[in-house]
C-alpha positions in Angstrom: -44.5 46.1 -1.3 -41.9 43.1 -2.1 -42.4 40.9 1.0 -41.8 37.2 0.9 -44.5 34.7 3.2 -43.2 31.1 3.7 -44.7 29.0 6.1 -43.7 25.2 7.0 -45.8 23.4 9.6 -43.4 20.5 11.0 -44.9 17.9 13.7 -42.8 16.7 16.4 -42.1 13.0 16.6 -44.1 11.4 18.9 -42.7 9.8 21.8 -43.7 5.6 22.8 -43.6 6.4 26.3 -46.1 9.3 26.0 -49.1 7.1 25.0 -48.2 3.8 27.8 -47.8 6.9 30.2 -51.3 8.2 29.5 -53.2 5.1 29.3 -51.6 4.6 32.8 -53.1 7.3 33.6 -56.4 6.9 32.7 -55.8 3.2 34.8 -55.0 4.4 37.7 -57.6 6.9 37.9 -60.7 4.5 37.3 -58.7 2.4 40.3 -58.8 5.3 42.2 -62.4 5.9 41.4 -63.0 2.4 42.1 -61.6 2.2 45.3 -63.3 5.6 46.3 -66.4 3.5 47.3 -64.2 1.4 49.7 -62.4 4.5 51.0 -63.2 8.0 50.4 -59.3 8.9 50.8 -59.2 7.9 47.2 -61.2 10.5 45.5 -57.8 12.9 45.8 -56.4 10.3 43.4 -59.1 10.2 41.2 -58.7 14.4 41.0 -54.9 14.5 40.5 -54.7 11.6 37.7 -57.5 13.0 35.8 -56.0 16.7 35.9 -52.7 15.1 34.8 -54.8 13.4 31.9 -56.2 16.6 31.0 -53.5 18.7 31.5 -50.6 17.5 30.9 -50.6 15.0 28.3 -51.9 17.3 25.0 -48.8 19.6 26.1 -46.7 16.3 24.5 -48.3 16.4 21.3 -46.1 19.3 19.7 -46.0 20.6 16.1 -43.9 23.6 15.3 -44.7 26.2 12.8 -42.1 28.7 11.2 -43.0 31.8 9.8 -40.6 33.6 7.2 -41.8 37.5 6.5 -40.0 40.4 5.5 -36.6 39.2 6.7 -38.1 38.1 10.3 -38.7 34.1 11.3 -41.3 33.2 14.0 -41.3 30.6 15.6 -44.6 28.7 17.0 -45.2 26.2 19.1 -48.8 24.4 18.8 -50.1 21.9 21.3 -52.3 19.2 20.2 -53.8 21.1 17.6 -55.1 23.4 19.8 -52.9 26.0 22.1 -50.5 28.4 20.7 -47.2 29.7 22.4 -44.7 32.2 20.5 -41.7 30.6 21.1 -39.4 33.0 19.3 -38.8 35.9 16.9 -35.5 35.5 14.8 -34.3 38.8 13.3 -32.5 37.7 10.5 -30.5 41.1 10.3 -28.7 39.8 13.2 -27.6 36.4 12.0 -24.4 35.4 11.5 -24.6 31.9 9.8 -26.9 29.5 8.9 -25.6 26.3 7.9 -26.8 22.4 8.2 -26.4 21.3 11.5 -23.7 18.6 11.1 -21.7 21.5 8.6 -18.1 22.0 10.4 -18.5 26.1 9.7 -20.8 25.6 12.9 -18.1 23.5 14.9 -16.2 27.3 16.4 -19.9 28.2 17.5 -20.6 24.9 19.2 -16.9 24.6 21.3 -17.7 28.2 22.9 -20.7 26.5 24.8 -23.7 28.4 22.9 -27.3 27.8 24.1 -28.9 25.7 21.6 -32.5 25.7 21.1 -34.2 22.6 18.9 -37.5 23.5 17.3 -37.2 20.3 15.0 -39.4 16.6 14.7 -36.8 15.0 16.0 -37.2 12.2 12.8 -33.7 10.2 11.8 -32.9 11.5 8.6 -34.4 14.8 8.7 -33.1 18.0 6.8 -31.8 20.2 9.8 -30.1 23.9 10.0 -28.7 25.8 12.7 -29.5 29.5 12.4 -26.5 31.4 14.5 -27.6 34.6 15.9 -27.0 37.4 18.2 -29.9 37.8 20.8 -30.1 41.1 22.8 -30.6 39.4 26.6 -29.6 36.0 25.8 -26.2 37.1 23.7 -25.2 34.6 20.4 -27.4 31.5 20.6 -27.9 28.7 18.3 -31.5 27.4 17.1 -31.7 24.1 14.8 -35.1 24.2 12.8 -35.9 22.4 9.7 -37.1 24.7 6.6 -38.1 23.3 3.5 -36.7 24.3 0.0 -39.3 27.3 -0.3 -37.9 28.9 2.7 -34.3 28.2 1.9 -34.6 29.5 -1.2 -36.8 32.5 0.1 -33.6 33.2 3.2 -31.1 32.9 0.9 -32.5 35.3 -1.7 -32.2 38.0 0.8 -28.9 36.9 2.5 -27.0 34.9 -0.1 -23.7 34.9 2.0 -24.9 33.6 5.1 -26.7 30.8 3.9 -24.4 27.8 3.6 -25.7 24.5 2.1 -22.5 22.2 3.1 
């Protein structure tokens, strides 16, 4: 058995507004509570800011994990630490290029209008490739992640002519 395991763990950059928007929360729902003894009315308040607290706010802090095995790439999505969604299985068999994101052999793929997914930090500066592949319901798409030099070297190994480093 010859199979190749690469795995990169790459957190998503955190947004300003995500932190003043939850300690807004939090505000408004002591006011809420607060004004509850004045008016009962406000005890709805109290419940809706406080699910939205809890509910909604670790769904922002994102990390996404790739998984390279056996000429298959999964991809992850982890929220705050904690929850884990499969966002998407990448047979590599079916891929046509994959090449840095600002490389002009992606250029013909980008001016037909393809879906493009983004599983990436979102950091200035960062390493990023588009993988372009054929999808059986969604047809060719294009999905920007950002492996590290172990699993470039490990997808290129196995598909040397559709790896492009320019």
């Amino acid at each position: 058995m010859n199979d190749t395991y690469v795995e990169v763990l790459v957190p998503r950059k955190k947004n300003p507004l995500v932190g003043v928007g939850r300690i807004l929360m939090y505000v408004l729902a002591v006011v809420c509570f607060l004004l509850t003894f004045a008016k009962g009315v406000f005890f709805v308040g109290v419940i809706a800011f406080a699910c939205l607290a809890y509910f909604v706010f670790p769904r922002l802090d994102i990390e996404y994990e790739y998984l390279y095995l056996d000429k298959e790439l999964s991809i992850d999505k982890i929220m705050s630490k904690e929850k884990r969604a499969k966002v998407m299985n990448i047979d590599l068999e079916k891929m046509e290029i994959m090449a840095r994101s600002n490389s002009h052999e992606l250029d013909s793929y980008r001016a037909r209008g393809l879906k493009e997914h983004d599983f990436t930090s979102g950091e200035d500066g960062a390493t990023v490739y588009t993988i372009v592949f054929e999808s059986g319901r969604e047809g060719t798409i294009l999905v920007n992640i950002e492996p590290d030099e172990e699993m470039l070297r490990a997808i290129k190994n196995v598909f040397p002519r559709k790896v492009s480093d320019y």
